[in-house]
C-alpha positions as CSV (number, residue, x, y, z in Angstrom):
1,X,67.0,-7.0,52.1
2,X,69.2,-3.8,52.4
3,X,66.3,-1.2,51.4
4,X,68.7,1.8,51.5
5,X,71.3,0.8,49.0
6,X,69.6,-1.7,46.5
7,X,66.3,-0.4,44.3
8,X,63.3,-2.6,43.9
9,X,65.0,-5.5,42.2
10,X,61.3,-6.6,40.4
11,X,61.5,-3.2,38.8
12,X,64.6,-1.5,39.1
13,X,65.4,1.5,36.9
14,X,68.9,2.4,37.7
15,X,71.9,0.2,36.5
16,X,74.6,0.9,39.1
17,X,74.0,0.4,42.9
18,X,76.1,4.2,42.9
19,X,73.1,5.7,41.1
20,X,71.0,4.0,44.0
21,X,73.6,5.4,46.6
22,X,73.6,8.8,45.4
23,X,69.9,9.6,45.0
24,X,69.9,8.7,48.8
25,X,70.0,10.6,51.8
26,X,70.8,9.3,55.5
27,X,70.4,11.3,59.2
28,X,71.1,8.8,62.0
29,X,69.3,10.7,65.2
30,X,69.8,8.3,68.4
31,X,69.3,4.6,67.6
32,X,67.3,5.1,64.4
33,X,68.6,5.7,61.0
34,X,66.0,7.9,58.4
35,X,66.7,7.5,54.7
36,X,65.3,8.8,52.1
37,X,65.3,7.8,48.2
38,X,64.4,10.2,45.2
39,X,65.2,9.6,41.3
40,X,63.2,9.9,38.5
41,X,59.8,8.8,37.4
42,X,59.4,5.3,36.1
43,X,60.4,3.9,32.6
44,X,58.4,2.4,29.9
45,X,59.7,-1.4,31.0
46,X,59.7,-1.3,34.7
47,X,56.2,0.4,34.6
48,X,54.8,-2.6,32.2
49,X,56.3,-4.9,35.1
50,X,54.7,-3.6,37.5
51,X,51.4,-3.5,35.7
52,X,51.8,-7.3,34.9
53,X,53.0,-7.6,38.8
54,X,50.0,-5.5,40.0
55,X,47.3,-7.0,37.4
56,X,45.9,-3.4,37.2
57,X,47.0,-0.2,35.3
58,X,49.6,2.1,37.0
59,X,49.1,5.8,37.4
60,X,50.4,7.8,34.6
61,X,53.3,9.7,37.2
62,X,54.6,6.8,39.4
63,X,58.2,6.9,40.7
64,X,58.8,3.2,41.4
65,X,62.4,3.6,43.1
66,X,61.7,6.3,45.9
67,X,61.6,5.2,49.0
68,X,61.4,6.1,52.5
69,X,62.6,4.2,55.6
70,X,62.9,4.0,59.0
71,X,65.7,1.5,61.0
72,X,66.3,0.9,63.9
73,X,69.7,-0.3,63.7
74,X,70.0,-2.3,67.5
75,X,67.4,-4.5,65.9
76,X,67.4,-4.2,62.4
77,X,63.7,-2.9,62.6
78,X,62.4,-1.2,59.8
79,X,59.3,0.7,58.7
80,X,59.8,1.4,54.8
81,X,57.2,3.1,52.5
82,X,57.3,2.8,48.2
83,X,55.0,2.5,45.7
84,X,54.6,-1.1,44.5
85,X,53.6,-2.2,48.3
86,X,51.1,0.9,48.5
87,X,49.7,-0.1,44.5
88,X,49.2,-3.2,45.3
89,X,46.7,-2.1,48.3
90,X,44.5,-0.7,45.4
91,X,41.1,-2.9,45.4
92,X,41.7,-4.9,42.6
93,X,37.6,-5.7,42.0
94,X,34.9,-3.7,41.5
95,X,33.6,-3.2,44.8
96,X,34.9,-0.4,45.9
97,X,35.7,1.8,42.6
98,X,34.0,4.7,42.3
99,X,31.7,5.7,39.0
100,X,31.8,8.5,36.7
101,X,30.3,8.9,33.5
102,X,33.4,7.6,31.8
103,X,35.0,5.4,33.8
104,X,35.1,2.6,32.0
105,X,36.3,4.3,29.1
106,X,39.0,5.6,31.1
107,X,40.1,2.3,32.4
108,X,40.4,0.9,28.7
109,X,42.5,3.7,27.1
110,X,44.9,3.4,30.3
111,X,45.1,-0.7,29.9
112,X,45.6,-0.1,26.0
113,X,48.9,2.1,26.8
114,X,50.6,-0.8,28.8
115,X,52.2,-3.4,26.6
116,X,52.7,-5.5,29.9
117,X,48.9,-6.6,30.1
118,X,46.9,-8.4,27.0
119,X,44.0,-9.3,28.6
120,X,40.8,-7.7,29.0
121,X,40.5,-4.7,31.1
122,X,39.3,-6.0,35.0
123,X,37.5,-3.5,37.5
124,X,40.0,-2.3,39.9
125,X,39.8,0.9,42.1
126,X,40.6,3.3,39.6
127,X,40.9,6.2,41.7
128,X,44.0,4.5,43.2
129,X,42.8,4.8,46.9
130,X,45.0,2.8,49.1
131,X,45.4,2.1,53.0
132,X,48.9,1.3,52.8
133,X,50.4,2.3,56.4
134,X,53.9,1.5,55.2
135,X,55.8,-2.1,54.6
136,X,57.1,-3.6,57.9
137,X,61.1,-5.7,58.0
138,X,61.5,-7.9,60.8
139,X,65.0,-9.9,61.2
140,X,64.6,-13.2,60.4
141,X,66.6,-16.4,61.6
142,X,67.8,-19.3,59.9
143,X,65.4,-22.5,58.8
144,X,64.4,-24.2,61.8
145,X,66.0,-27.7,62.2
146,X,64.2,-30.9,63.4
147,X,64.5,-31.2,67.0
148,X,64.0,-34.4,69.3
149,X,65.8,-38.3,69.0
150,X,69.0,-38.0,66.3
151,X,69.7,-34.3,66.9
152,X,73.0,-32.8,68.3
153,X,73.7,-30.6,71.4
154,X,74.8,-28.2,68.5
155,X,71.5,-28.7,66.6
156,X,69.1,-27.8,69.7
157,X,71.3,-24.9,70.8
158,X,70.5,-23.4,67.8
159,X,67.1,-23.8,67.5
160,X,66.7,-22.2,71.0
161,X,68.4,-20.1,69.6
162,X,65.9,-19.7,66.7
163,X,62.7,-19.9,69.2
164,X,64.2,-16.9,71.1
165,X,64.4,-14.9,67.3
166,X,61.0,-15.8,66.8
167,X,59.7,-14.7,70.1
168,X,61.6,-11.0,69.6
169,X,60.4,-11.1,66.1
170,X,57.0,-10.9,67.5
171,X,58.3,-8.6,69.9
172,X,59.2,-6.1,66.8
173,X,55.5,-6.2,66.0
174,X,53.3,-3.1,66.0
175,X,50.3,-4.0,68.3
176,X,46.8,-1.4,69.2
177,X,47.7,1.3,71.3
178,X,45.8,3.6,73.7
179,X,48.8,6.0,73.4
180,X,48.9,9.1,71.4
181,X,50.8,11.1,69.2
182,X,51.9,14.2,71.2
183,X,51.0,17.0,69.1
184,X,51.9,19.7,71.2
185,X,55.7,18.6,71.5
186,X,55.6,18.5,67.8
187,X,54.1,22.2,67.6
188,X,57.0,23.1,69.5
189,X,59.8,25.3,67.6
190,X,62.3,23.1,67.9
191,X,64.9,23.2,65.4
192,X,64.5,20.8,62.1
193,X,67.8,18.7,61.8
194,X,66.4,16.7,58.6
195,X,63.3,17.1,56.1
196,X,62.4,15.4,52.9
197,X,58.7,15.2,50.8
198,X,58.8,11.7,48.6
199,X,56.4,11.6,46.0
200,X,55.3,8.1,45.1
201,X,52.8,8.5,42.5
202,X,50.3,10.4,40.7
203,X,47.5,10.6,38.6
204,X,45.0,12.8,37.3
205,X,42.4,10.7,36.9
206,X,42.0,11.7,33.5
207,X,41.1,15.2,34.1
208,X,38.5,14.0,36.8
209,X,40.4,15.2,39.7
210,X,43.8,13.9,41.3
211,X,45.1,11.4,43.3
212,X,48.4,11.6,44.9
213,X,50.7,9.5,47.4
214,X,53.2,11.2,49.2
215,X,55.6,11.0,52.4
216,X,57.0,13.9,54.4
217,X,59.6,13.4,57.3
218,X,60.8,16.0,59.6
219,X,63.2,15.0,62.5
220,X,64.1,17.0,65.7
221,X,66.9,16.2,68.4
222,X,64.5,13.9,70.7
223,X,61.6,12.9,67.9
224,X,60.5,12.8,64.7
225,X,57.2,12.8,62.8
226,X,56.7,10.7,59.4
227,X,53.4,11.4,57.2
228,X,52.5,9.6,54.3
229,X,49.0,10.9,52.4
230,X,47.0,9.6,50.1
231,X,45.1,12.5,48.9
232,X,42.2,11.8,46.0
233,X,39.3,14.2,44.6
234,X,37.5,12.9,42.3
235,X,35.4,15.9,40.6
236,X,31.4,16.5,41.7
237,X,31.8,12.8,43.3
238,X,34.4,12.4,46.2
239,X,37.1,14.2,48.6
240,X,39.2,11.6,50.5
241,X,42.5,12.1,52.4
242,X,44.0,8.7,54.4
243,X,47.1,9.9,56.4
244,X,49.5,7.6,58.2
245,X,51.6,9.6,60.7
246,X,54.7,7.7,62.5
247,X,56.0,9.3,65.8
248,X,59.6,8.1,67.2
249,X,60.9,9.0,70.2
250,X,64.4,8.9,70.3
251,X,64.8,8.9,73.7
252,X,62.9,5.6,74.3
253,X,62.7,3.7,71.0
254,X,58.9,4.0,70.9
255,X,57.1,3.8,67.5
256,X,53.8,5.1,67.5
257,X,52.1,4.7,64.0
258,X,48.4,6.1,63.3
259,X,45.9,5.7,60.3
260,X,43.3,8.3,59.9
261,X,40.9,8.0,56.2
262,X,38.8,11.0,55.9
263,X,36.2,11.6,53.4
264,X,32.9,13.3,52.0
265,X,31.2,14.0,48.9
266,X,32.3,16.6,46.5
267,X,29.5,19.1,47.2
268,X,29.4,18.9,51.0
269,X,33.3,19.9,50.7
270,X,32.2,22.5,48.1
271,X,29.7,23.7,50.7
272,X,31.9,24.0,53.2
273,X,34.7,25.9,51.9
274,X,31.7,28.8,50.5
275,X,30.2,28.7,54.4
276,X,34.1,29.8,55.4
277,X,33.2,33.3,53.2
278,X,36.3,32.0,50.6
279,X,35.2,33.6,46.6
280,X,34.9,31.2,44.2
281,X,38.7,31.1,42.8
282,X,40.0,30.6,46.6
283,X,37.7,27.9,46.3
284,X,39.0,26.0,43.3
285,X,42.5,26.5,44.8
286,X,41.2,25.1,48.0
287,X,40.1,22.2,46.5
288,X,43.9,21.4,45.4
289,X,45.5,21.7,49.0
290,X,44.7,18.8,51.2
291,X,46.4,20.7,53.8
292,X,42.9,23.2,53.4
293,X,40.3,20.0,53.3
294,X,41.6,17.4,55.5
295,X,40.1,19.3,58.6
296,X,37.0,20.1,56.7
297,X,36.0,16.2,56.5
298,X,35.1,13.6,58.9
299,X,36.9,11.0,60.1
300,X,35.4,7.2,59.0
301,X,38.7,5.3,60.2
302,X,41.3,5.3,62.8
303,X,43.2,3.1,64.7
304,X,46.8,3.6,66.2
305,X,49.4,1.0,67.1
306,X,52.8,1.1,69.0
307,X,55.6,-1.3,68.9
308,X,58.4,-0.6,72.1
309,X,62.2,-1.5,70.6
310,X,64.0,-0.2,73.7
């Protein structure tokens, strides 16, 4: 699948593959190719497909054809991020989906407003909290062939052929690293030769709080830096942030990708932000900008992986 110049084709909202192509911005920077996609929030129909898809109620702001990507064009590698794939990392039971005094309420009224979905209302992570980390493309080959007795010489050269794809495919692979992301090259001044913010989706939890998906990307001559936040406060409960950051160096074809979920209860947040001698109304503006919280709370997940393309 091209993911630059074709929208989600389960839910696509423009008509034309030009309205795809001119909502879309390109930067090629070494052997990598950054694209960005922005057009306008989702319609009535694609939103009840991908409430039927999903099998849980959408968030009331979600823009179902943005996109962000990242290809590496010797290989046809690519690291996208949108908002089905990151929806449907939502917990879909109730284990994990946080209580308020109207929850359920809140749950019903947003499954009445989606004509996609006649059944009953199911627990699902309401808060839409997801640990999507982005939604990897490998190349694939063709369908293997049966090899042995009865086979040509044509027919076994191309499924060693198709064994060496398979073995690059895993090649392509992120895989744990010990490496890390080199903040202070990143602090450096260098200058910006493409930026973009994506927003994915949104909702105000009914007037309990927010939760937000978003991806930033800022590319310099010899790297670049992608960040895709979940931010979610849920009012007198909850403050979470879950940040994937992907670092590429051009001048190696490294990919380093790293998931860090932060998170704390409402009031220790609240506390904090009072201890750092801000008044009360700083203090409800802090508690919009997750740039203010995310050092404030403590880290409860993290892992980084690499994959090597050069």
């Amino acid at each position: 699948m091209d993911p630059i110049h074709s929208s989600n084709g389960f839910f696509a909202t423009p008509s034309l593959p030009a309205a795809v192509a001119a909502a879309t911005t390109r930067h090629k920077q070494g052997n990598f190719v950054i694209s960005t996609r922005k057009l306008p929030i989702s319609k009535a129909g694609p939103i009840d497909q991908m409430t039927e898809r999903l099998r849980i109620p959408v968030p009331e702001m979600i823009f179902g054809d943005n996109l962000v990507s990242i290809t590496h064009e010797p290989t046809g590698w690519c690291l996208r991020f949108e908002a089905l794939d990151a929806l449907d990392r939502v917990d879909k039971t109730d284990r994990n989906m946080l209580q308020v005094a109207y929850a359920r309420d809140w749950s019903s009224s947003r499954m009445n407003t989606t004509a996609g979905i006649r059944e009953v209302v199911k627990p699902y992570d309401w808060s839409y909290s997801t640990d999507y980390c982005g939604t990897l493309d490998v190349p694939s080959g063709n369908a293997c062939r049966e090899t042995g007795k009865g086979a040509s010489q044509e027919e076994e050269k191309e499924d060693a052929a198709e064994e060496k794809r398979e073995v690059n495919m895993g090649r392509l692979a992120f895989e744990p690293s010990k490496e890390k992301i080199p903040l202070e090259l990143l602090k450096r001044r260098d200058p910006i030769l493409f930026f973009d913010e994506v927003m994915l989706y949104e909702s105000e939890l009914d007037d309990n709080g927010i939760s937000l998906f978003s991806v930033k990307v800022r590319v310099h001559q010899h790297r670049m830096l992608l960040l895709c936040r979940l931010f979610m406060r849920l009012d007198n409960v909850i403050v979470r942030v879950r940040d994937t950051r992907v670092y590429v160096d051009f001048t190696q074809d490294i990919v380093l990708r790293e998931y860090t979920a932060k998170e704390d209860s409402f009031q220790n947040v609240k506390r904090a932000l009072y201890m750092s001698g801000r008044l009360p109304d700083d203090i409800t503006i802090a508690l919009r900008d997750p740039n203010i919280l995310a050092p404030l709370l403590p880290i409860v997940e993290q892992r980084i992986e690499e994959v090597r393309l050069g």
